[in-house]
C-alpha positions in Angstrom: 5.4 -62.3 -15.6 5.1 -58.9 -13.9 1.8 -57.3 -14.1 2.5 -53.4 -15.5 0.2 -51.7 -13.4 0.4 -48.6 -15.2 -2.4 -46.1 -15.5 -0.9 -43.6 -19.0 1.1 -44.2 -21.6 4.5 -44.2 -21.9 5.8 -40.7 -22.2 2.7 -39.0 -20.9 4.6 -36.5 -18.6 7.1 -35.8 -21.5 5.5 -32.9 -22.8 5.7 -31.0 -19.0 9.6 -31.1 -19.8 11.5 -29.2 -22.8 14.8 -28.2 -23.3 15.8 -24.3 -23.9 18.2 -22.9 -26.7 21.3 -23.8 -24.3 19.8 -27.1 -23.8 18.7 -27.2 -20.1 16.1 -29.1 -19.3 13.4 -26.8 -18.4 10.0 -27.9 -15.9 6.6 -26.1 -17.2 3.7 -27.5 -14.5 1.4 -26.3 -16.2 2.1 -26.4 -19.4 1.5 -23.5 -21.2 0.2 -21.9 -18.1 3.0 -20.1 -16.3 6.7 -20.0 -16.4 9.0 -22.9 -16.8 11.4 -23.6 -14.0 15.1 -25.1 -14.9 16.1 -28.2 -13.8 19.7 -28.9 -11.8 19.8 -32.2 -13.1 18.4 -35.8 -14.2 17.5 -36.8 -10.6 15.2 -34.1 -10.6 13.8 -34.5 -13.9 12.9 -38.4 -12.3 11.5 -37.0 -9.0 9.3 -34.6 -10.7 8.3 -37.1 -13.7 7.4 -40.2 -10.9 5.2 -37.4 -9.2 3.3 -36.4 -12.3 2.8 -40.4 -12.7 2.0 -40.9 -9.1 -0.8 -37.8 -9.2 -2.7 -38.9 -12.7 -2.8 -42.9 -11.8 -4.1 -42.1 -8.3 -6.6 -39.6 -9.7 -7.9 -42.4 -12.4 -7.9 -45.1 -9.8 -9.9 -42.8 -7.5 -12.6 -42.0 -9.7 -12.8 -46.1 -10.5 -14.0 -46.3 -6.9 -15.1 -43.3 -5.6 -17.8 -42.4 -8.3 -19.5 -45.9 -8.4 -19.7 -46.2 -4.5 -20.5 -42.0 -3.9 -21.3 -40.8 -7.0 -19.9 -37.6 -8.9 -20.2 -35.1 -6.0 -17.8 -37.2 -4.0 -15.6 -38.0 -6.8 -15.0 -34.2 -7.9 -14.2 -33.2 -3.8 -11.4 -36.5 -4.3 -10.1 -34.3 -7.3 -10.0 -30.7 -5.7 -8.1 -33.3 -2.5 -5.7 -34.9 -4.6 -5.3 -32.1 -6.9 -4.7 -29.7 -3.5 -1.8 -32.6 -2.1 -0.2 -32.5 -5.6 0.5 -28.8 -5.7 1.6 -28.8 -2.2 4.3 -31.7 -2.8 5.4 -30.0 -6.3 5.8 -26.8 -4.6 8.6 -29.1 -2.1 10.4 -29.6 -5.1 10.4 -27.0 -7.4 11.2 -23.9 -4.8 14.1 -22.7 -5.0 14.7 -23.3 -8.7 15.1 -20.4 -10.9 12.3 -19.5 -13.4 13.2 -19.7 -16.8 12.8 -17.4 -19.8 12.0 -20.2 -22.4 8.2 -20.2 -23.7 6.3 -23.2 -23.6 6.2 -25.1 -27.1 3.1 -26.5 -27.8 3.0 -30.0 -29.7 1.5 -30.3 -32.6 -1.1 -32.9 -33.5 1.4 -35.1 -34.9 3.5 -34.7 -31.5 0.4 -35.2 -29.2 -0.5 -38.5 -31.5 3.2 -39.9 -30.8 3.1 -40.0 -27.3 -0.7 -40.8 -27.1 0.4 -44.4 -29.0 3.0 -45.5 -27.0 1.6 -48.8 -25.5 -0.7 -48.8 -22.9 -0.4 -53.0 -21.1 -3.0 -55.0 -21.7 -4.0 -54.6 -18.0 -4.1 -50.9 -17.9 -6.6 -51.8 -21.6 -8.8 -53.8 -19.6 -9.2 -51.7 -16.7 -10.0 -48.4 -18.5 -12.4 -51.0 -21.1 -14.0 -52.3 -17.8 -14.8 -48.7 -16.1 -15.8 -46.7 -18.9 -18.4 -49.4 -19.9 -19.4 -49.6 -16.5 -19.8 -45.8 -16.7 -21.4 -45.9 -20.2 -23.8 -47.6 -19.0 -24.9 -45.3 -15.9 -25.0 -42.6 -18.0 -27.2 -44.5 -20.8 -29.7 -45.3 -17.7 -29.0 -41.8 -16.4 -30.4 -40.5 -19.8 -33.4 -43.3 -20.1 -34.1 -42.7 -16.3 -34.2 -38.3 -17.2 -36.5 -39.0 -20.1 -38.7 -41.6 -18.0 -38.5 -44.4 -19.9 -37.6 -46.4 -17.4 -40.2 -46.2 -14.9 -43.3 -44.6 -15.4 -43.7 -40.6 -14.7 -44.9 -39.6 -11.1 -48.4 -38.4 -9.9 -47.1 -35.0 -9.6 -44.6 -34.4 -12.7 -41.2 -33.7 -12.1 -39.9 -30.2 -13.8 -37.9 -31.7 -17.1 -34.2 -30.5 -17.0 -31.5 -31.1 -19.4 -29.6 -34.5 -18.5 -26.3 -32.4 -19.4 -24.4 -35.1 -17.3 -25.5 -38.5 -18.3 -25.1 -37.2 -22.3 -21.5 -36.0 -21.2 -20.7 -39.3 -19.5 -22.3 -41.2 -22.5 -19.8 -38.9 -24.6 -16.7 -39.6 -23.3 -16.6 -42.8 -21.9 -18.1 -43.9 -24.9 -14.9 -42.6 -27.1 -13.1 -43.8 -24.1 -14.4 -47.7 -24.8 -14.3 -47.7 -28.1 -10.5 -46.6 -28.0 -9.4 -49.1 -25.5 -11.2 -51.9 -27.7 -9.7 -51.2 -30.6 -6.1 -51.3 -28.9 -6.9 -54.2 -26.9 -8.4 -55.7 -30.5 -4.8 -54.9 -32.0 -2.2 -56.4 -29.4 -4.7 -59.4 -29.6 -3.8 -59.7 -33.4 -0.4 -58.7 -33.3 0.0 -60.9 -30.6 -1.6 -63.7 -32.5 0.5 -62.6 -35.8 4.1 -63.6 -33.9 3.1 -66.6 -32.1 4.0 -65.1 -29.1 3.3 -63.3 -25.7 4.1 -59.2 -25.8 4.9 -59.2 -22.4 2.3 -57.0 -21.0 1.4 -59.3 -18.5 
């Protein structure tokens, strides 16, 4: 079976495309942020909707590697790169089309929930499980390290400073773990409730 090697989950870059009150299918980049542009057709809804794809799972698989190796100075000058190459390319393909006057709908919580549970494959699960304990764990030594409890203080004391980071990292890759366990904890158990493989793999 074919491994999906997919970083988001389905329907992720849904929300960057609406349609207007004559139907169209109108592009917003950045979401709320700016006018929409109108699209000539589906091949140019797919174009647009691989880049958006292509952009976040290279961003998440570059932080994977560069912030263990470099740490997060390195990883946020990746970013502003990749973030710089996917404005240039998205300029190639939107110039030319003509703004349009339709206003950005924002989804509700309801909306964003719908297209945040469409399955993620049991790969993508235990890669994001895999990284954000690996970087739960730096910042939980980050924070023991800040508040010397892991080694003993100097001779000369260092001036005490807020460990804003390793709290923030300890934040989110925390909620980021526990999420991915609990949805690799339910295809597990669905997947044991039919008998049968889902087809993730």
């Amino acid at each position: 079976m074919a491994i999906q090697f997919e970083f988001l989950p389905a329907g992720y870059v849904d929300q960057h495309f609406q349609k207007d009150e004559a139907g169209r299918i109108v592009f917003f980049p950045w979401l709320a942020w700016g006018r929409g542009r109108m699209l000539p057709d589906q091949s140019s809804e797919s174009d647009l909707k691989r880049l958006l794809k292509f952009h976040s799972s290279i961003g998440i698989l570059g932080a994977i590697i560069v912030y263990p190796l470099l740490g997060v100075l390195w990883m946020l000058f990746a970013m502003i790169l990749s973030t710089l190459w996917y404005h240039l390319r998205l300029r190639a393909l939107i110039s030319g089309l003509p703004f349009s006057e339709a206003k950005f709908k924002r989804l509700s919580f309801r909306e964003k929930l719908s297209w945040y549970n469409k399955p993620f494959s049991k790969f993508t699960l235990w890669l994001v499980l895999v990284f954000s304990m690996f970087s739960l764990s730096a910042g939980v030594f980050g924070l023991l390290d800040s508040l010397d409890v892991i080694a003993p203080p100097p001779m000369s004391p260092r001036t005490k400073e807020t460990p804003i980071i390793p709290i923030l990292l300890i934040l989110f890759f925390g909620a980021t773990a526990t999420l991915s366990a609990h949805r690799l904890a339910r295809k597990y158990w669905l997947q044991a409730r039919t008998q049968g493989d889902d087809g993730d793999w």
